[in-house]
C-alpha positions in Angstrom: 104.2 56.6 102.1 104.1 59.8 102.2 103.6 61.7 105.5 102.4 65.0 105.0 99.4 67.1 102.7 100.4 69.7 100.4 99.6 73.2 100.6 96.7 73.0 97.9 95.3 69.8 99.7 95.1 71.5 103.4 93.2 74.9 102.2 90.9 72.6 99.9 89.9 70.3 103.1 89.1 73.1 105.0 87.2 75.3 102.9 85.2 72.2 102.2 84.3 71.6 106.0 84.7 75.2 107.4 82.2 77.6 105.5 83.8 80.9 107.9 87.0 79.7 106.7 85.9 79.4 102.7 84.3 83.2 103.6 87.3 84.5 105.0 89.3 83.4 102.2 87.6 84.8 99.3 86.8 87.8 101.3 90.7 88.3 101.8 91.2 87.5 98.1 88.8 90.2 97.1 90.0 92.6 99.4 93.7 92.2 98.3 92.6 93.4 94.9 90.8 96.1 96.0 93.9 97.4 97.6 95.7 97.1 94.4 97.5 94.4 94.4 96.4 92.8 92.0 99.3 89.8 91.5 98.6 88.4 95.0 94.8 88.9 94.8 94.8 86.6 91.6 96.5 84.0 92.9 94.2 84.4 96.1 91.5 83.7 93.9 92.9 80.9 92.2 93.3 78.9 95.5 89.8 80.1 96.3 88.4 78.8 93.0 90.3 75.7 93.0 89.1 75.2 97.2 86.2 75.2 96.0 84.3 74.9 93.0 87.3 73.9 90.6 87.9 75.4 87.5 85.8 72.9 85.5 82.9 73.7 87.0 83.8 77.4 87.0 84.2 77.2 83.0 80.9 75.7 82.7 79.3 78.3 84.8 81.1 81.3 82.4 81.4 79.4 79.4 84.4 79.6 79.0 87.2 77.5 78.5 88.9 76.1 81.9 92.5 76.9 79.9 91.3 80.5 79.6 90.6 80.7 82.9 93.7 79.8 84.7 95.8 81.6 82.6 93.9 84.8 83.9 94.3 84.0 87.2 97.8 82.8 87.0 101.1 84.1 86.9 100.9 87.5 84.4 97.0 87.3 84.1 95.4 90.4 83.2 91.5 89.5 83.7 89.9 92.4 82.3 87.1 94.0 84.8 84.3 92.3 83.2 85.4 89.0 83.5 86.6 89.2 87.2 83.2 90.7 88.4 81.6 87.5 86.4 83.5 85.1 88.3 83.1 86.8 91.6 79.7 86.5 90.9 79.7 83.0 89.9 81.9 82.0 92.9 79.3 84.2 95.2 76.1 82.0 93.5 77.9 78.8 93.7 79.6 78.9 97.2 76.9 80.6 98.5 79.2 83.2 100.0 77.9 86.5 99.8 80.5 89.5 99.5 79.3 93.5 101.0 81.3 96.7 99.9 81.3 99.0 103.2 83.2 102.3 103.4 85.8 102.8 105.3 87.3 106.4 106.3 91.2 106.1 106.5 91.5 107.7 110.2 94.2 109.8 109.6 91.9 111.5 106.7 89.2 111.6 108.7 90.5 113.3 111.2 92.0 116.0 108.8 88.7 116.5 107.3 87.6 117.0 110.9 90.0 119.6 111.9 89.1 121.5 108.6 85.1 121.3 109.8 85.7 122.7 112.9 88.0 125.5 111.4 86.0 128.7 110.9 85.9 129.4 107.1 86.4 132.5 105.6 87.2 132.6 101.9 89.9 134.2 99.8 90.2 137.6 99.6 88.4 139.2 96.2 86.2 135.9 96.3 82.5 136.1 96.3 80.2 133.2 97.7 76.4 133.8 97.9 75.4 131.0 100.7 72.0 131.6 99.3 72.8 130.0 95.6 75.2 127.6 97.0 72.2 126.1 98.8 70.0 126.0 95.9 72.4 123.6 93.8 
């Protein structure tokens, strides 16, 4: 008998019961890509896809084939942008989790952009700026 769930099993049973816990864990998979890396945000989605929906369903949604699929979200799969926003999208519609893009201002840059506001600005020497057409553009 055996004793304990496996990894797969224990994130599946949770995102079935627990919909903040299905919505933090595509939102994490999402936002792993968008920080650019790109191998753990597949496999993020993978586990979110197959908590979830299952490939099966996910290849009927995309018509495409469920083979296709996990290979591009497996180990060395190159989705191509397209077909990653389509099964975002699909995952969104059929989960019913709803992803938002907000800006965020890195502080550091932020605050370098606000020291150079409050600095008075005077331009190069031999450089001519007419406020007047710069405000017309």
């Amino acid at each position: 008998m055996r004793l304990t769930r496996s990894f797969h099993e224990t994130v599946q049973a949770r995102a079935k019961r627990d919909p903040a816990f299905r919505e933090a864990l595509f939102q994490r998979a999402v936002q792993t890509l968008l920080e650019g890396d790109s191998d753990t945000g597949r496999a993020a989605i993978r586990n979110y896809i197959t908590a979830t929906i299952g490939f099966e369903r996910l290849s009927i949604a995309l018509g495409r084939s469920q083979k296709s699929l996990m290979r591009m979200f497996g180990v060395g799969g190159n989705p191509t942008a397209e077909n990653l926003f389509r099964v975002i999208s699909v995952l969104q519609s059929e989960t019913g989790v709803r992803l938002g893009v907000r800006a965020v201002a890195d502080n550091r840059r932020k605050a370098a952009l606000d020291r150079m506001a409050s600095r008075k600005w005077t331009p190069l020497p031999g450089y001519k700026f007419d406020r007047d057409e710069a405000n017309e553009r």
